[in-house]
C-alpha positions as CSV (number, residue, x, y, z in Angstrom):
1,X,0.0,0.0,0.0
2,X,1.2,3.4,-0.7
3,X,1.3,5.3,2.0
4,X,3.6,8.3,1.1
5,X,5.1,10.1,-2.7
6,X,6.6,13.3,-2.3
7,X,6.0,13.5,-5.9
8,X,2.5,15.0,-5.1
9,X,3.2,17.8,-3.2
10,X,5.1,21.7,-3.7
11,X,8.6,21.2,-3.7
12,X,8.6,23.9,-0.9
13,X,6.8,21.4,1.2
14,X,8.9,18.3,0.6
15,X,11.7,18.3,2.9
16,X,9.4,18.7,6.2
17,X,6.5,15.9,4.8
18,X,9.8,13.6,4.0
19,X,11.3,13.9,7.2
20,X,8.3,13.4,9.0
21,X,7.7,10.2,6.7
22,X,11.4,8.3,7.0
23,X,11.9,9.2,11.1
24,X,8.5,7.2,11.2
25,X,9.0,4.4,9.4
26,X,12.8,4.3,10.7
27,X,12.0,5.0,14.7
28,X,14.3,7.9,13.8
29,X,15.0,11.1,15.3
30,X,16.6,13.6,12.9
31,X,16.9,13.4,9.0
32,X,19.0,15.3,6.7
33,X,19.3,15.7,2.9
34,X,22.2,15.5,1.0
35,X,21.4,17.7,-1.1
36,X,18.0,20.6,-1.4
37,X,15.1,21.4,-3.9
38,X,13.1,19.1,-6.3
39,X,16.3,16.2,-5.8
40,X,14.4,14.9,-2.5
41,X,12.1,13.1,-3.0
42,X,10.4,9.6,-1.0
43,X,8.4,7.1,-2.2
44,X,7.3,4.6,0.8
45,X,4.9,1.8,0.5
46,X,4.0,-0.8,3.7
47,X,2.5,-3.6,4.3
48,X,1.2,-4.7,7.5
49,X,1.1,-8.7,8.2
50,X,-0.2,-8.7,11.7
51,X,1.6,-9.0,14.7
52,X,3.2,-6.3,14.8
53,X,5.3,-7.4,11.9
54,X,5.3,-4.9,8.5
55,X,7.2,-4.5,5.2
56,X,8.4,-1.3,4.1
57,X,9.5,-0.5,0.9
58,X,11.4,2.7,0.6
59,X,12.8,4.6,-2.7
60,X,14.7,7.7,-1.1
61,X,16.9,10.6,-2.3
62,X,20.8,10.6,-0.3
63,X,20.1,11.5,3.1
64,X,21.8,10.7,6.6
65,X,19.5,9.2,9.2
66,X,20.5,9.3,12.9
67,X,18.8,7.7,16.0
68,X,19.3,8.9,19.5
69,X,17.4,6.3,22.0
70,X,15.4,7.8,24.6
71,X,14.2,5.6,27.9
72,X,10.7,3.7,27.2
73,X,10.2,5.2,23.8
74,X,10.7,2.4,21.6
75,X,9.5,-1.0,21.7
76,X,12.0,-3.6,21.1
77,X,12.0,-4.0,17.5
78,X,14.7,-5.1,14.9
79,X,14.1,-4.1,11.7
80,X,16.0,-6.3,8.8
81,X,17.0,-4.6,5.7
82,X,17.6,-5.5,2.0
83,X,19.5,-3.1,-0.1
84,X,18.3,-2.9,-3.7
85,X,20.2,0.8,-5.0
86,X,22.4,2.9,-3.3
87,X,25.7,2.7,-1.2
88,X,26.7,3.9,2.1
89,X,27.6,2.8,5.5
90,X,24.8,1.5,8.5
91,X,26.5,2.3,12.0
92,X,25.0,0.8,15.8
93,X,27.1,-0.1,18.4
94,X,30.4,0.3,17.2
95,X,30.0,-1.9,14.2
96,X,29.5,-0.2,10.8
97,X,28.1,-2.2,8.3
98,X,28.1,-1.3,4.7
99,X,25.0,-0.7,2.7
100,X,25.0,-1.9,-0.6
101,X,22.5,-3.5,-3.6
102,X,22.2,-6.8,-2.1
103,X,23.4,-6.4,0.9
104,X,21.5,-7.3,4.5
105,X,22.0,-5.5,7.6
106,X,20.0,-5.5,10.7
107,X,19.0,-2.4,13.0
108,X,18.1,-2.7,16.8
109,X,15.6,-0.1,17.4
110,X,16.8,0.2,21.5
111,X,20.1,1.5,20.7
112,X,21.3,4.6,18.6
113,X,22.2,4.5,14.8
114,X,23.6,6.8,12.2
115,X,22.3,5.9,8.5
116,X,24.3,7.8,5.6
117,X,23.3,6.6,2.3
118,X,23.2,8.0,-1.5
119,X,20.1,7.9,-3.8
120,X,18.9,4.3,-2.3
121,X,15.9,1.7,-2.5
122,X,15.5,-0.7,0.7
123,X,12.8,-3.5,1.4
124,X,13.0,-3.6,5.4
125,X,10.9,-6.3,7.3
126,X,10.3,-4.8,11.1
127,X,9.6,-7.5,13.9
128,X,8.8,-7.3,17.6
129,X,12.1,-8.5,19.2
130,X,9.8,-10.8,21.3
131,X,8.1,-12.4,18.6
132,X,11.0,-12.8,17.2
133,X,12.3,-14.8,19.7
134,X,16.3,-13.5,19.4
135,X,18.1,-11.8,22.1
136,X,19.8,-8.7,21.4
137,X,23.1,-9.8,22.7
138,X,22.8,-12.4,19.9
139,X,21.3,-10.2,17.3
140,X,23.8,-7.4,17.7
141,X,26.7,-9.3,16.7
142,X,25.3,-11.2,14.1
143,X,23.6,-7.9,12.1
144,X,27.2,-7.1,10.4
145,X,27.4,-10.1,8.9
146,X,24.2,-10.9,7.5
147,X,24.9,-10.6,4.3
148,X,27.5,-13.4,4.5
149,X,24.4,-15.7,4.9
150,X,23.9,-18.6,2.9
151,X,19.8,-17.5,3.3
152,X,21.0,-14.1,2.3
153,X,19.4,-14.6,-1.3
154,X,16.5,-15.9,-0.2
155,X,15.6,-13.3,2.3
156,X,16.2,-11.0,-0.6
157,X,13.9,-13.2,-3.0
158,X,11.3,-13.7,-0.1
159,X,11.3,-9.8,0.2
160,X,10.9,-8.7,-3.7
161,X,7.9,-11.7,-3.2
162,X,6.3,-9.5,-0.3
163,X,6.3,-6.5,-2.5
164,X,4.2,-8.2,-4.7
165,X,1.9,-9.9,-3.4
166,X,1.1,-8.4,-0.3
167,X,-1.2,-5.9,-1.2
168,X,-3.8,-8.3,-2.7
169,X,-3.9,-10.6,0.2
170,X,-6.8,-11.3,3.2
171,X,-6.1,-10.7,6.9
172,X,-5.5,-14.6,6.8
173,X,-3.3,-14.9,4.0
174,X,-1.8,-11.7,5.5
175,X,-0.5,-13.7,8.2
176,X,0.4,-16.3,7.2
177,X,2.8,-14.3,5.3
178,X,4.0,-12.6,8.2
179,X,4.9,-15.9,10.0
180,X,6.7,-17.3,7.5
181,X,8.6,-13.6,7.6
182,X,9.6,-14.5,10.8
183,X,10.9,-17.7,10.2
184,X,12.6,-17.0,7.8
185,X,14.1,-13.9,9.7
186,X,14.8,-16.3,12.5
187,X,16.9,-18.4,10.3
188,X,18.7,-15.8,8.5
189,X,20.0,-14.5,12.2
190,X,20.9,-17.8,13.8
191,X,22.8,-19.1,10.1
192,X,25.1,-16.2,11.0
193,X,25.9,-17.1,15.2
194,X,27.0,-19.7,17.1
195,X,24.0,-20.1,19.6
196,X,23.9,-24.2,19.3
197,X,20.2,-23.6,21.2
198,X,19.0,-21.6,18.3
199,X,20.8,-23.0,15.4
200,X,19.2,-26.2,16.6
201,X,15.6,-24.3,16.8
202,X,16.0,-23.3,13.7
203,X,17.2,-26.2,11.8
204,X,13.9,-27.3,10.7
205,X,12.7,-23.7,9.6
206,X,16.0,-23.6,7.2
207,X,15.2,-27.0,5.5
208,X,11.8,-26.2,5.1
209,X,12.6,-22.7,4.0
210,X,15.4,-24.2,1.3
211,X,12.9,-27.2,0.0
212,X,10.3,-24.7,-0.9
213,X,12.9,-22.2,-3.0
214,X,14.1,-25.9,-4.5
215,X,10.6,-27.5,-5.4
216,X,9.2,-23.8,-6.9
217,X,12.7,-23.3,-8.8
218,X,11.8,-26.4,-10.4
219,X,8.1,-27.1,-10.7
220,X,8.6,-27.7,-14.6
221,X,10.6,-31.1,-14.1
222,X,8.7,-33.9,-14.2
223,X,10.8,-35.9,-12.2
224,X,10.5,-33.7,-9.1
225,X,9.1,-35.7,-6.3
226,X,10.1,-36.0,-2.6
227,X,13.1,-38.5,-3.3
228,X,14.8,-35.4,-5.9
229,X,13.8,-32.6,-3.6
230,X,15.1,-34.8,-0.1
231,X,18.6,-35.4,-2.4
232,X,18.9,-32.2,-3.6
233,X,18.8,-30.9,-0.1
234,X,21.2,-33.7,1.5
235,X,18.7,-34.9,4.4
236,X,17.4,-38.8,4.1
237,X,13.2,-38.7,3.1
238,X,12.3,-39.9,6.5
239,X,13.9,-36.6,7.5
240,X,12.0,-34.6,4.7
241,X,8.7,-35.7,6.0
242,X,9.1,-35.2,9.3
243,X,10.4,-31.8,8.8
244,X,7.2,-31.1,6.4
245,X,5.1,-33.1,8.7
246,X,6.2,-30.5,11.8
247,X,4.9,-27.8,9.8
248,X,1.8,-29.5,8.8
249,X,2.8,-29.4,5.0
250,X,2.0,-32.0,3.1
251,X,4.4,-32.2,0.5
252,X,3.6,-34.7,-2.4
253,X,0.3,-32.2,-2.4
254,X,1.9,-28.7,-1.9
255,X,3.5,-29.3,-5.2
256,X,0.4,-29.9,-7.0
257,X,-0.7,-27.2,-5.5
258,X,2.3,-24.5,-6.3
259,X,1.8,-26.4,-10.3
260,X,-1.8,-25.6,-10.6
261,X,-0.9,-21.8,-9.2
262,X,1.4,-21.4,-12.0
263,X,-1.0,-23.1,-14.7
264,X,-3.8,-20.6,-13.3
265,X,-1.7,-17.7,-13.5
266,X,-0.8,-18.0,-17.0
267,X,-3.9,-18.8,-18.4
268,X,-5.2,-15.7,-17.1
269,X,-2.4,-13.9,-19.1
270,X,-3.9,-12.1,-22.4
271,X,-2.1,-13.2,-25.4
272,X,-2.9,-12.5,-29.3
273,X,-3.8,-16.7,-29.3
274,X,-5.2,-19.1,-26.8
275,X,-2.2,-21.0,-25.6
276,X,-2.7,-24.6,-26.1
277,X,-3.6,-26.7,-22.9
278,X,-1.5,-29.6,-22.9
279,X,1.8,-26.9,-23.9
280,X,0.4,-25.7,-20.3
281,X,0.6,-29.0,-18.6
282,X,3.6,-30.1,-19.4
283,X,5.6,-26.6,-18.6
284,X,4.1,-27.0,-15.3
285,X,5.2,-30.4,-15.1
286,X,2.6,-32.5,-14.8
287,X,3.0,-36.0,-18.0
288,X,-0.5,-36.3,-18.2
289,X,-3.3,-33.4,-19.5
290,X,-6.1,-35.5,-18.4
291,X,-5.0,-35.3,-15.2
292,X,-3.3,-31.9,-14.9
293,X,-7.4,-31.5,-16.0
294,X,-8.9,-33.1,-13.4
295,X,-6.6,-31.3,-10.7
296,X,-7.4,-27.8,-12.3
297,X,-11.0,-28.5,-12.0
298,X,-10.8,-29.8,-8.3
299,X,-8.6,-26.6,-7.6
300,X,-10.6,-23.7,-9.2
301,X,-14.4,-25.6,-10.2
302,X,-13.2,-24.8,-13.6
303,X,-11.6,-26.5,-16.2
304,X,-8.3,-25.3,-17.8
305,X,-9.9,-24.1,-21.4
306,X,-13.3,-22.5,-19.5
307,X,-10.6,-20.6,-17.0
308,X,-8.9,-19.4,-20.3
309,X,-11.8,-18.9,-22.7
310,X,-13.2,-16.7,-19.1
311,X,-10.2,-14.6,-19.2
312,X,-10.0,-14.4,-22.7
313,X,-13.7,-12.6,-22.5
314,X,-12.5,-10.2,-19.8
């Protein structure tokens, strides 16, 4: 949701709607411009998943943010940002981590921070320490090196996904959303500390987190079953479906599931000629179009050609 442009107002009254804006969303107490005029500008959308949990997306002129904690006037928040555009440097408790397109750095909201940055673009995800579940003398340490991460990419990929989605979803879906935020948050934190406790909490949430990026990077092979996706993933299958099982996924299903999503999708495309049916199928991996048929029609109450000849109409 769009909740700010500076695009629609007088460039006279930019600077003060800005500031007001970025020390919001940033539990900031003084911003600065790099530079004056019609060059600052802010675009800010957020999403809010419940639980105190949101996603804000931020596309901002240079500017310097700095932080100066007061007593009881923050909740314990970490906020966990992606860089998309934009360099500069992220300093909190006498670490400075650099800020970069890709990069990951974390921000506890109890403790001062200086932000200096040029023209930059950041997806940040902001979670209630509690709820979170990491202590700050965990989550200090381990912010500088998140982007070191093996999840690092996928917390960037799950972001970008946010952004997208998020918007057209329910309260429910909402939320469900948000938890698997946290998860994956979780995960992304401990894969970068030596806590055995919550490297072993977390364990299962990394598996799961890794099969699902697997099995969706490679819904168009055929041959992906639970025996490809337990291999590719170097756990036994008795493993795999425990994990799954844990997390009340079922996984044999889920992947008919994430097949027929993609099917749906692009037969609601336009294009200048129907695309054929069975081409459909089989790029969604499924051998059979009598089947992939069948599954459409218990999934949506329509078959493949009446979803397409609907959409076609529209």
């Amino acid at each position: 949701m769009l909740v700010f442009d500076s695009a629609t107002l007088p460039t006279r009254e930019r600077y003060g709607a800005i500031h007001d804006a970025i020390t919001s969303a940033a539990s900031a107490t003084f911003m600065a411009p790099a530079r004056g005029g019609e060059s600052v500008h802010l675009r800010m959308q957020a999403w809010d998943l419940g639980g105190g949990v949101e996603v804000i997306d931020a596309r901002c002129s240079a500017h310097t943010l700095r932080r100066t904690v007061r007593a009881g006037d923050e909740q314990p928040t970490y906020l966990i940002t992606c860089g998309l555009k934009g360099r500069g440097a992220h300093h909190q408790l006498d670490r400075e981590m650099p800020v970069r397109p890709t990069g990951v750095w974390g921000t506890d909201l109890t403790h001062p921070y200086v932000h200096h940055v040029t023209d930059t673009w950041t997806t940040t995800a902001k979670v209630p320490r509690d709820l979170l579940g990491v202590p700050s003398r965990l989550a200090g340490p381990a912010f500088q090196h998140l982007s070191d991460s093996p999840l690092a990419p996928l917390f960037h990929r799950h972001m970008a996904e946010v952004r997208d989605v998020a918007g057209d979803l329910n309260p429910v879906a909402a939320a469900s959303l948000g938890t698997a935020t946290i998860a994956l948050t979780r995960a992304l934190i401990a894969s970068v500390t030596d806590d055995d406790r919550l490297n072993r909490e977390t364990t299962g949430d990394i598996l799961l987190l890794q099969v699902k990026e697997f099995v969706r990077a490679h819904l168009a092979d055929r041959a992906l079953d639970p025996r490809t996706v337990a291999a590719a993933n170097h756990v036994s299958l008795r493993h795999l479906y425990k994990t799954c099982a844990q997390a009340d996924l079922h996984l044999e299903q889920w992947i008919i599931a994430e097949r027929l999503a993609g099917a749906h999708e692009e037969l609601a495309r336009p294009s200048s000629a129907p695309v054929s049916i069975a081409a459909v199928a089989r790029r969604w991996g499924f051998s059979s179009t009598s089947h992939f048929a069948r599954r459409f029609r218990e999934a949506y109450e329509l078959s493949p050609s009446e979803w397409q000849a609907l959409n076609r109409r529209r």
